[in-house]
matplotlib code that plots the C-alpha trace (Angstrom):
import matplotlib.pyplot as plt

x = [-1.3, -3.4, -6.8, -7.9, -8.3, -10.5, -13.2, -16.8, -20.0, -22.0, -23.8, -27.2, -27.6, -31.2, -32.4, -31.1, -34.9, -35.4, -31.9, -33.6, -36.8, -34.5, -32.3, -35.4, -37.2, -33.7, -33.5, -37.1, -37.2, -34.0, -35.6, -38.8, -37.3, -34.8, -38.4, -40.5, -39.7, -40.2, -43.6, -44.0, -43.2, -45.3, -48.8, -48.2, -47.6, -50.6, -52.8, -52.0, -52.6, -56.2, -57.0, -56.4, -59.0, -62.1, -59.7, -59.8, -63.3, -63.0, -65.9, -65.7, -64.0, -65.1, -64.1, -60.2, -60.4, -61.1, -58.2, -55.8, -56.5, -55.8, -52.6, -51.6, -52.1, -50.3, -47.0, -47.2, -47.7, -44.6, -42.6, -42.5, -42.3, -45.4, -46.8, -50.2, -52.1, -50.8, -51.4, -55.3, -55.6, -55.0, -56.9, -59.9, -59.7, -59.7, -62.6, -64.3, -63.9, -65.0, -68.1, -69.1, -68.8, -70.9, -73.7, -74.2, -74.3, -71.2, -69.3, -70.6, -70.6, -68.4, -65.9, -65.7, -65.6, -62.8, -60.8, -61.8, -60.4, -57.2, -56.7, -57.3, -54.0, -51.9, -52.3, -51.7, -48.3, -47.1, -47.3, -45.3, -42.9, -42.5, -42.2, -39.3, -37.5, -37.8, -36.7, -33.4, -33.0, -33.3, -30.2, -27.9, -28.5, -27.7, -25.2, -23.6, -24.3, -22.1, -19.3, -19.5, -19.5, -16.5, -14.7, -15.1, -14.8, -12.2, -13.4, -11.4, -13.2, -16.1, -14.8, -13.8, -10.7, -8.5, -11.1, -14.6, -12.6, -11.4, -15.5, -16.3, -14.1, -14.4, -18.4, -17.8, -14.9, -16.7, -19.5, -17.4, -15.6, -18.9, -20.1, -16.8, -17.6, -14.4, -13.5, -10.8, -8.5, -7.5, -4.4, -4.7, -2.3, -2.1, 1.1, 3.6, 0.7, 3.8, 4.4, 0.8, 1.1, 4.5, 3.3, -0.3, -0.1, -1.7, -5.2, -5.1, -3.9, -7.0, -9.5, -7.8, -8.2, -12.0, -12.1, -10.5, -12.4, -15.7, -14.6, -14.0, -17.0, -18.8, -17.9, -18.4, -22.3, -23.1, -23.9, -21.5, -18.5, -15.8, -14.3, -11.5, -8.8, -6.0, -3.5, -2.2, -2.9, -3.8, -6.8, -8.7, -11.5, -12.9, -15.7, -16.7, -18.4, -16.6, -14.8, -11.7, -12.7, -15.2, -12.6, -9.8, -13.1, -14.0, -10.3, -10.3, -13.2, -11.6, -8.5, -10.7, -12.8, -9.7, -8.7, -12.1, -11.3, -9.2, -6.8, -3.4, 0.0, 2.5, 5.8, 8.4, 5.6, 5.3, 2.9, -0.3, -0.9, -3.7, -3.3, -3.1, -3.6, -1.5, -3.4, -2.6, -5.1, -5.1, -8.0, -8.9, -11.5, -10.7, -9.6, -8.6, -4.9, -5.8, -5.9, -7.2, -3.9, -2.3, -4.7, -3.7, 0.1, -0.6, -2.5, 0.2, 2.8, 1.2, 0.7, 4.3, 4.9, 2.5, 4.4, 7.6, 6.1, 5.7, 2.5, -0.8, -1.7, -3.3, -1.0, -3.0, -1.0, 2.1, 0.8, 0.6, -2.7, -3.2, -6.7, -8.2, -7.1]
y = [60.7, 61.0, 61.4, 60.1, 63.2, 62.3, 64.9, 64.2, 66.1, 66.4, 63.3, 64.2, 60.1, 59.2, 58.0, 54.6, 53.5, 54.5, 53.0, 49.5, 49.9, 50.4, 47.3, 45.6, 46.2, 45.4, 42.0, 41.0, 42.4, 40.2, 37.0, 37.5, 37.7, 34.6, 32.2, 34.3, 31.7, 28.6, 29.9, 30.7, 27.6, 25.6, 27.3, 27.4, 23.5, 23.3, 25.8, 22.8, 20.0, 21.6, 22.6, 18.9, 17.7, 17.8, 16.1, 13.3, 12.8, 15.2, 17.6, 19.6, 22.2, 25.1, 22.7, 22.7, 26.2, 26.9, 24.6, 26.3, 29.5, 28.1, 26.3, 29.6, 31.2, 28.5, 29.2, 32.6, 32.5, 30.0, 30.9, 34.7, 37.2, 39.4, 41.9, 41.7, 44.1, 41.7, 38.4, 40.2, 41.1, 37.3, 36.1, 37.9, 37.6, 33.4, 33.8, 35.8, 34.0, 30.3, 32.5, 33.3, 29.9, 28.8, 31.0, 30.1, 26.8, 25.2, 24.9, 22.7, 24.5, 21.2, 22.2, 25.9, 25.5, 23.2, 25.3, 28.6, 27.3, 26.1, 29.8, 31.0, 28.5, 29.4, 33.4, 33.0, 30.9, 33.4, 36.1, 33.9, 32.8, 36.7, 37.8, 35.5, 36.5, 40.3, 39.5, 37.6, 40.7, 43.0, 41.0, 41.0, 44.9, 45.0, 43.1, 45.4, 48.2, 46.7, 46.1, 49.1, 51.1, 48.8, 49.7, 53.4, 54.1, 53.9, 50.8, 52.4, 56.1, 55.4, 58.3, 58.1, 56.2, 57.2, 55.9, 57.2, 60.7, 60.4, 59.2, 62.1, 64.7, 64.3, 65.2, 68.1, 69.7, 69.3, 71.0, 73.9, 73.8, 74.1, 76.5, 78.8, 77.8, 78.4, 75.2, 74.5, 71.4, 71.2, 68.9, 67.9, 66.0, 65.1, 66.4, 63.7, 60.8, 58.5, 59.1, 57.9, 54.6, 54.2, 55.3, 54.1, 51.2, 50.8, 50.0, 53.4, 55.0, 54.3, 54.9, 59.0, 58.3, 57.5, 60.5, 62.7, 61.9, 62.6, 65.9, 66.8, 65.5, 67.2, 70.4, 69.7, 69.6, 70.5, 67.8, 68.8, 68.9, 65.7, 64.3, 61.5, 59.6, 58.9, 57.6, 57.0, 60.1, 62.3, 63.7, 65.5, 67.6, 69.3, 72.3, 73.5, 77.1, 78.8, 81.7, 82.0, 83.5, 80.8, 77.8, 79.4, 79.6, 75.7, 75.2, 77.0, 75.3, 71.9, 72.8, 74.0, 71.1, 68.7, 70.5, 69.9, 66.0, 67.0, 64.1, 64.6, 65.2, 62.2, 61.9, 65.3, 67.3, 70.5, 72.1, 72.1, 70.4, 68.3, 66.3, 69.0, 69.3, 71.3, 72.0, 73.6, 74.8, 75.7, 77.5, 78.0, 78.1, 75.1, 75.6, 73.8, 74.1, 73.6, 69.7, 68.5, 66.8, 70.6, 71.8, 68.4, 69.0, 72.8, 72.3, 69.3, 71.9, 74.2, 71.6, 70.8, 74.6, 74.3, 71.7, 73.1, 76.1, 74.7, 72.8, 73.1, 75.9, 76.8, 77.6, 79.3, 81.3, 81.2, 82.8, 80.8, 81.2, 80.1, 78.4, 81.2, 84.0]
z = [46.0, 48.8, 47.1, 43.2, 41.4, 38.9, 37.1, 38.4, 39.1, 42.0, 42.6, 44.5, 46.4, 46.8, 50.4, 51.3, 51.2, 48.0, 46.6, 49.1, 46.5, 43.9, 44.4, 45.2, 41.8, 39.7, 41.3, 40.9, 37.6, 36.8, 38.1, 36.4, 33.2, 33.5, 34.2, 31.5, 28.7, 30.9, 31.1, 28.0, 26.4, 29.5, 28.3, 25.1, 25.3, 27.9, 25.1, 22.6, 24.3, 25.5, 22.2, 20.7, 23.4, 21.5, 18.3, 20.9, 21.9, 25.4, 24.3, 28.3, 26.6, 29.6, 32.2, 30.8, 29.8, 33.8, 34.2, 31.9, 33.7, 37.1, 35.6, 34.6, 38.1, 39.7, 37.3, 37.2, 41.4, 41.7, 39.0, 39.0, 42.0, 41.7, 43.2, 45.9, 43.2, 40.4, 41.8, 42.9, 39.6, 37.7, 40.5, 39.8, 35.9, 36.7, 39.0, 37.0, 33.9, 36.2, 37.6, 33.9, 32.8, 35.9, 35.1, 32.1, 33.0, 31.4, 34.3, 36.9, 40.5, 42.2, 40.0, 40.2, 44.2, 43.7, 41.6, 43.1, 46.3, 44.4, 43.3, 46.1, 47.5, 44.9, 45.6, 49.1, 48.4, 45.8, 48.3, 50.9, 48.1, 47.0, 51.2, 51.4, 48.4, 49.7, 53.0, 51.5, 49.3, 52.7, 54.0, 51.2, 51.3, 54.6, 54.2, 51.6, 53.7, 56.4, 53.7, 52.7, 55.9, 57.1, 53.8, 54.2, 58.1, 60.5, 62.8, 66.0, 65.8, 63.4, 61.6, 57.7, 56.5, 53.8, 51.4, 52.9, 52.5, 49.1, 48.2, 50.0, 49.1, 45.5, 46.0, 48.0, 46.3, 42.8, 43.9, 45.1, 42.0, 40.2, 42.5, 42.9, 47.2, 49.5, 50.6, 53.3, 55.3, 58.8, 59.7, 62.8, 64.7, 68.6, 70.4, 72.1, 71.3, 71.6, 74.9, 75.8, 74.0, 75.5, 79.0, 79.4, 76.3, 73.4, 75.0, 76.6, 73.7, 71.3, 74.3, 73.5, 69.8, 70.3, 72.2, 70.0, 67.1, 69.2, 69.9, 66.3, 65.5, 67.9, 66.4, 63.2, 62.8, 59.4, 57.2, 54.5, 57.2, 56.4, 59.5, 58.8, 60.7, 58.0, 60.0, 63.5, 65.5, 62.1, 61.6, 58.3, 58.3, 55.7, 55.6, 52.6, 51.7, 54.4, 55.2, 56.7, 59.4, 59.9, 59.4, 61.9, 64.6, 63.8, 64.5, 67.7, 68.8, 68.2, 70.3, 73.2, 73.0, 73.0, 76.0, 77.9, 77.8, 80.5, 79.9, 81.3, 80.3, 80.0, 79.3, 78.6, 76.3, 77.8, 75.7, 78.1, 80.8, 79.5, 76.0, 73.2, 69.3, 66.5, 63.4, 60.0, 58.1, 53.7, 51.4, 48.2, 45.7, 43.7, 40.0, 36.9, 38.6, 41.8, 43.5, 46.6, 47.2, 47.0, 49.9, 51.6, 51.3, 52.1, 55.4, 55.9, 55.9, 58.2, 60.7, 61.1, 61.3, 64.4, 65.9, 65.6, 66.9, 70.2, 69.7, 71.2, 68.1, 64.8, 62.2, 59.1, 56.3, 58.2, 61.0, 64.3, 66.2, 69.6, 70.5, 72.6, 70.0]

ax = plt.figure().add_subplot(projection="3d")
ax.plot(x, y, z, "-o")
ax.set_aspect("equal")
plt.show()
C-alpha cells in the first residue's frame, strides 16, 4: 500500500521555536536531575562535617557557614544547568546572608570580599557552562532537523518523498474526515520523459524534473496544498477543502504552467510541441469505507486514461479535459 492507513487525529504542531524551547527544557531538566543526588549527598556530607567544627575546637562557626553557602553556589553553578534568574537568585541569598553576618560583626570584611568575589566567579562560569550546553543542544536539533527533512523530501526536487506525503496526508485527510472537507489527488505524469533521458541524458533529465516540480509548486500556494515526487517522473498533489471545480482549474493551471517552461519536444512524442503533462484526478469526502490509497489508485487510473488518450490532458470522472478547457 502506498500510504499507512492508520486512525489518527489532527495534530495542530507547535512552531519549531517553541518545540527548540521545548527540547531545550527536556534535556536540561533530564541533566539536572541525573546530578541532583551527587549534590545532595556532597552538602549533606559538607552540613556534617561544618557542624562537628565547634566538637573540634573551630568555634568560627559564621565564617564556615559563609563558606558552606559559597560551596553550595559553586556545585549548584557547575553541577546543574540553571537559569540567569536562578543563578541571580542563589547569588543574592549568599551575599546577602555574608552581608548580614558582616554587619553584625561576625564576619570579618577580608573574608566576605574574598568570598563575595568567589561568588561572583562561580555565577559567571555557570552561565558560560549553561551557554555551552544550549548551543550543543541548538546543534543536535539542527541536526535532527536535517535528518528529518532528508528523510521526508525528495533531495532532486525538494518536494515530498513517498514518506513526507504519507506524514502529511494522514494530517490532512483526518481533518477532512473529521470535518466532512472534499478532499482530492492529482496523478501527474510527464509524457515521453524517456525520450529526454535517452536523448539529452540523465543530467538533463533531472534539470526538467527540478523544473517540473517548481511549476507545481508554484501553483499550489496554499499552505494546506501537498506536493510530492513518488517516483521517477510521477508526481502527487493533494488539495484539500475543494471543489471540483476548483481542483480541475488547479490542474489546468499546472498544465499551462508546464507548458510556459517552453522546453522542447524530443524524441517521436507528438503530443505538444513543448514537454507535456497527463493528469488524472479522484474526489471524495473521506468515509469509514473510504482509503487514501483508493483516491491514489483512482486518480492513478485516470492518469493512464489521459495517457492513452493522447496525452498532454486532464482526465477527471472519465471525462478527458484539455488544459485550456
Amino acid at each position: 500500500m502506498i500510504f499507512a492507513e492508520r486512525n489518527c487525529s489532527v495534530n495542530y504542531k507547535p512552531e519549531k521555536k517553541q518545540l527548540l524551547t521545548d527540547y531545550r527544557k527536556d534535556r536540561i531538566k533530564l541533566f539536572n536531575r541525573q546530578r541532583i543526588s551527587f549534590i545532595i549527598a556532597a552538602s549533606v556530607l559538607l552540613g556534617a562535617f561544618i557542624a562537628s567544627l565547634p566538637a573540634i575546637g573551630y568555634t568560627d562557626i559564621f565564617l564556615y557557614v559563609s563558606l558552606f553557602c559559597s560551596f553550595m553556589l559553586f556545585l549548584l553553578s557547575t553541577a546543574l544547568i540553571l537559569s540567569l534568574r536562578q543563578v541571580i537568585l542563589s547569588f543574592s541569598i549568599t551575599a546577602l546572608l555574608m552581608v548580614l553576618f558582616v554587619l553584625t560583626g561576625q564576619l570579618r570584611f577580608p573574608a566576605f570580599v574574598i568570598l563575595f568575589c568567589l561568588d561572583i566567579i562561580f555565577c559567571f562560569i555557570s552561565q558560560r557552562f549553561s551557554k555551552l550546553f544550549i548551543d550543543t543542544i541548538k546543534e543536535e536539533n539542527h541536526t535532527i532537523s536535517i535528518l528529518e527533512q532528508q528523510a521526508y523530501t525528495d533531495e532532486l526536487t525538494q518536494l515530498l518523498n513517498r514518506n513526507g506525503l504519507d506524514q502529511a496526508l494522514t494530517t490532512v485527510w483526518a481533518f477532512c474526515k473529521r470535518y466532512q472537507k472534499h478532499i482530492g489527488f492529482i496523478m501527474a505524469d510527464i509524457d515521453c520523459f524517456k525520450n529526454y533521458n535517452d536523448t539529452l541524458g540523465h543530467y538533463e533529465g533531472d534539470n526538467i524534473l527540478r523544473q517540473v516540480g517548481e511549476a507545481i509548486k508554484a501553483c499550489c500556494k496554499r499552505e494546506t496544498d501537498i506536493v510530492s515526487r513518488i517516483g521517477g517522473e510521477e508526481f502527487l498533489i493533494v488539495l484539500s477543502d475543494i471543489s471540483d471545480t476548483y481542483i480541475v482549474k488547479a490542474a489546468q493551471e499546472i498544465s499551462q504552467s508546464i507548458a510556459e517552461l517552453k522546453i522542447e519536444k524530443v524524441g517521436q512524442c507528438s503530443c505538444s510541441p513543448f514537454l507535456s503533462i497527463s493528469m488524472g484526478i479522484a474526489t471524495a469526502t473521506p468515509t469509514d469505507e473510504l482509503s487514501p490509497t483508493d483516491l491514489y489508485k483512482g486518480s492513478d487510473a485516470a492518469m493512464y486514461k489521459a495517457k492513452n488518450s493522447g496525452r498532454n490532458c486532464i482526465c477527471f470522472n472519465d471525462k478527458i479535459i484539455t488544459p485550456d478547457k
